[in-house]
C-alpha positions in Angstrom: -18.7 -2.4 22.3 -20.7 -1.5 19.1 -22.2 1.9 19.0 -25.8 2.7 20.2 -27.9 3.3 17.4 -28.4 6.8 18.4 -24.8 7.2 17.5 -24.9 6.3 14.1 -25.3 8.7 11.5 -28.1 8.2 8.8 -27.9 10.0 5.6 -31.4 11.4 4.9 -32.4 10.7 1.1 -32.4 14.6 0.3 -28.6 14.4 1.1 -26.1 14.8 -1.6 -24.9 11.0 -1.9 -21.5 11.7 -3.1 -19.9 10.8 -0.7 -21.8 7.3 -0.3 -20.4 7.0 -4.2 -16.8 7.5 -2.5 -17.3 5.1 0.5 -19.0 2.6 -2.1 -15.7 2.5 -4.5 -13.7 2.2 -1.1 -15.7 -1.0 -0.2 -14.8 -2.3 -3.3 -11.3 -1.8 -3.8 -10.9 -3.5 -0.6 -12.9 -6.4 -1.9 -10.3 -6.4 -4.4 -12.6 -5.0 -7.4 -10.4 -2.3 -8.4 -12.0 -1.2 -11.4 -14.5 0.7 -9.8 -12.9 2.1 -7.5 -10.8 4.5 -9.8 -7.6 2.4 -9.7 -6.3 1.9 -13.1 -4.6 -1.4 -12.1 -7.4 -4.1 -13.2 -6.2 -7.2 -11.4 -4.1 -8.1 -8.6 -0.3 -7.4 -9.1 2.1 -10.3 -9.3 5.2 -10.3 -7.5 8.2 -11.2 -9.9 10.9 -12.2 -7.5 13.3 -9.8 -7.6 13.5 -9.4 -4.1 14.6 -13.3 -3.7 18.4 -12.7 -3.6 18.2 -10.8 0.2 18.1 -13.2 3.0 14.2 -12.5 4.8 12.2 -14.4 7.0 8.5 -14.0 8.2 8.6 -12.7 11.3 5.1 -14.2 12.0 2.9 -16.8 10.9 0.4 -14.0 10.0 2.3 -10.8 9.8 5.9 -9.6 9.0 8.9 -10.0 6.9 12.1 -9.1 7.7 15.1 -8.3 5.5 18.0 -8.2 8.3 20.8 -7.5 5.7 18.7 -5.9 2.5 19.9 -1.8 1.9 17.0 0.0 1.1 19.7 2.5 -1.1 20.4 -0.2 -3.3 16.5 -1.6 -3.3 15.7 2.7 -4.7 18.0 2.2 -7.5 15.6 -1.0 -9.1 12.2 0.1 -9.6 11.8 -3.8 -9.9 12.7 -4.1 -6.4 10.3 -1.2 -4.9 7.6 -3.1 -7.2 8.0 -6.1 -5.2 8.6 -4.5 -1.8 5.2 -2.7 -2.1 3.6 -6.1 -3.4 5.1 -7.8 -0.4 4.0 -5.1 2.3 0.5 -5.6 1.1 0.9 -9.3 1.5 2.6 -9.3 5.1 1.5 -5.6 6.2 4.7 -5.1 7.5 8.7 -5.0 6.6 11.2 -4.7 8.6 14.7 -3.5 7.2 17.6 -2.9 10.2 20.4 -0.6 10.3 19.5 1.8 7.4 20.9 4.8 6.8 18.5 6.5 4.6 17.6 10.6 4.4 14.4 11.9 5.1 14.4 12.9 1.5 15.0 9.4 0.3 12.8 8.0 2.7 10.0 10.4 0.8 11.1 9.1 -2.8 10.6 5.7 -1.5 7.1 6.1 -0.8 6.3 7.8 -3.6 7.8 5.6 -6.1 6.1 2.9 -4.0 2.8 4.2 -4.8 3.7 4.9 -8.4 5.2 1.8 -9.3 1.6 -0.2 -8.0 -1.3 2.0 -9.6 -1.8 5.0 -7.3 -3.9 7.6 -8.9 -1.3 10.5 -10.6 -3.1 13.1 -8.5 -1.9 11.7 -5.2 1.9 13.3 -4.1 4.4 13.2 -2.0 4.6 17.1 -0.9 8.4 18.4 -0.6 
C-alpha cells in the first residue's frame, strides 16, 4: 500500500538541495548513465570470459548462477576472474559458490577488490 500523502516528505524550496543533487546522480547511475553520477567507469563493463572454464549453471530463469565446483582462493589470485564475478553478480544478482573455505579476512579482500576492479570511487573502503 503506497504511502498517504501526509507521509511524504516535501523539501521546501529554502532547503539546501544537496542532497536532491545526491539522490539525482543515484537515479542516474541506476539508469545506467554513470557519468554523472561520479563513477569514473563511462559505459557498461564487458565481461571477458575468464570465468568460462568453471562448470555454472543459472539457477533461475531470472536470478542466480551457481559455481558448484569454482574455489573462490583460486578466483582471488586473477583479478581477471574477480572482474568478471562482479560483472556477473550484477547481471544475475546472485552467486552461489559451495563448500568454501575462505577467512573472514579474505572474504573482506574479496569485496574490496570487487569494488576496485569495476569503478568504485577510491574513497569507499573496506575497514580492517
Amino acid at each position: 500500500m503506497a504511502p498517504s500523502s501526509t507521509n511524504i516528505d516535501v523539501v521546501p524550496a529554502t532547503q539546501d538541495n544537496s542532497n536532491l543533487t545526491l539522490l539525482s546522480k543515484a537515479k542516474a547511475a541506476l539508469a545506467g548513465d554513470t557519468t554523472t553520477a561520479g563513477n569514473p567507469v563511462t559505459k557498461p563493463l564487458k565481461y571477458s570470459g575468464a570465468l568460462d572454464g568453471y562448470e555454472s549453471f543459472d539457477v533461475t530463469n531470472v536470478i542466480g548462477r551457481e559455481y558448484p565446483e569454482a574455489n573462490l582462493l583460486e578466483i582471488l589470485k586473477d583479478d581477471e576472474k574477480i572482474r568478471d564475478l562482479a560483472i556477473t553478480v550484477s547481471q544475475r544478482g546472485v552467486v552461489f559458490f559451495r563448500n568454501q573455505d575462505i577467512s573472514v579476512e579474505e572474504q573482506k579482500t574479496l569485496g574490496q577488490k570487487l569494488g576496485e576492479l569495476t569503478g568504485k570511487p577510491a574513497s569507499s573502503k573496506v575497514c580492517y
